[in-house]
C-alpha positions in Angstrom: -142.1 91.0 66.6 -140.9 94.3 67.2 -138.4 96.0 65.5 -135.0 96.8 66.6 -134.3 99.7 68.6 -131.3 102.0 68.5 -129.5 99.7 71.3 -129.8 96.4 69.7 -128.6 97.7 66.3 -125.3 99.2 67.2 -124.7 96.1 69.6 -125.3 93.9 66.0 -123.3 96.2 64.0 -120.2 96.4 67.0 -120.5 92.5 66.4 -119.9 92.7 63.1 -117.2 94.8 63.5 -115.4 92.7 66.2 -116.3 89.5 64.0 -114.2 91.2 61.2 -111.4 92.2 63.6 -111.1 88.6 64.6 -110.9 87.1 61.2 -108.3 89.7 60.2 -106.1 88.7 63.1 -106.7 84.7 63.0 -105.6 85.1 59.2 -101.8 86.2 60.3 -101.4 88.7 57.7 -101.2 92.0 59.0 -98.2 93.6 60.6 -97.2 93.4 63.6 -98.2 97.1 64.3 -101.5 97.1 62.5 -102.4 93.8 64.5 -102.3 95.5 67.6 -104.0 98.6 67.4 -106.6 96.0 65.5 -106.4 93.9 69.3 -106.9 97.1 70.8 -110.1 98.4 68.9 -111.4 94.8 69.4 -110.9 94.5 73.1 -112.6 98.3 73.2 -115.9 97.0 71.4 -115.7 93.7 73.5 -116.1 95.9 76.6 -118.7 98.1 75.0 -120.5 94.6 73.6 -119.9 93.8 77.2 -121.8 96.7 79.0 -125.0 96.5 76.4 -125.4 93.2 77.7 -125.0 94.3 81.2 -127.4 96.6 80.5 -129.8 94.6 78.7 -129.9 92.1 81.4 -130.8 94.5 84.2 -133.9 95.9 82.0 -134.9 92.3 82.1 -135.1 91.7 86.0 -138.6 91.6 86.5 -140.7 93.3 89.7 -142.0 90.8 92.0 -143.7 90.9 95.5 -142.9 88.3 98.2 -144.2 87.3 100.9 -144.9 90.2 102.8 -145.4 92.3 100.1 -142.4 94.0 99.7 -141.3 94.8 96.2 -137.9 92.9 94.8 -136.5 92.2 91.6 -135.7 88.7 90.2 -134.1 87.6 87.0 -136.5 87.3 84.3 -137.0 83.1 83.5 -137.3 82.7 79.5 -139.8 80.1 79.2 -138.8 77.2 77.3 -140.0 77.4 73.8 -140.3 73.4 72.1 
């Protein structure tokens, strides 16, 4: 397997923090103040979580020819792994 590149380890560690973020607001015990700018940060990363996927996905589209030859991308079909 190989290892993780720069990408995938910021999107794990952004996780993490948004994980934390959520847990900090679902327990009800910061102020009023602190939970927003906390709902704030967390909606930031979510867009940034948001856009490595994005991103992700369109290295995964796949180069194909159809009929007549012509080159066109399709999504990439994870085989099923039993």
């Amino acid at each position: 397997m190989a290892k993780p590149g720069k990408q995938e380890k910021k999107f794990e560690k952004r996780l993490t923090e948004l994980e934390e973020i959520v847990a900090k607001l679902e327990a009800g015990e910061t102020p009023l103040e602190e939970s927003l700018l906390l709902f704030e940060k967390g909606t930031g990363i979510l867009k940034e979580l948001t856009r490595i996927l994005e991103e992700a996905e369109r290295k995964v589209e796949v180069l194909t020819r159809d009929m007549s030859g012509t080159l066109v991308t399709k999504p990439f079909e994870e085989e099923d792994q039993e």
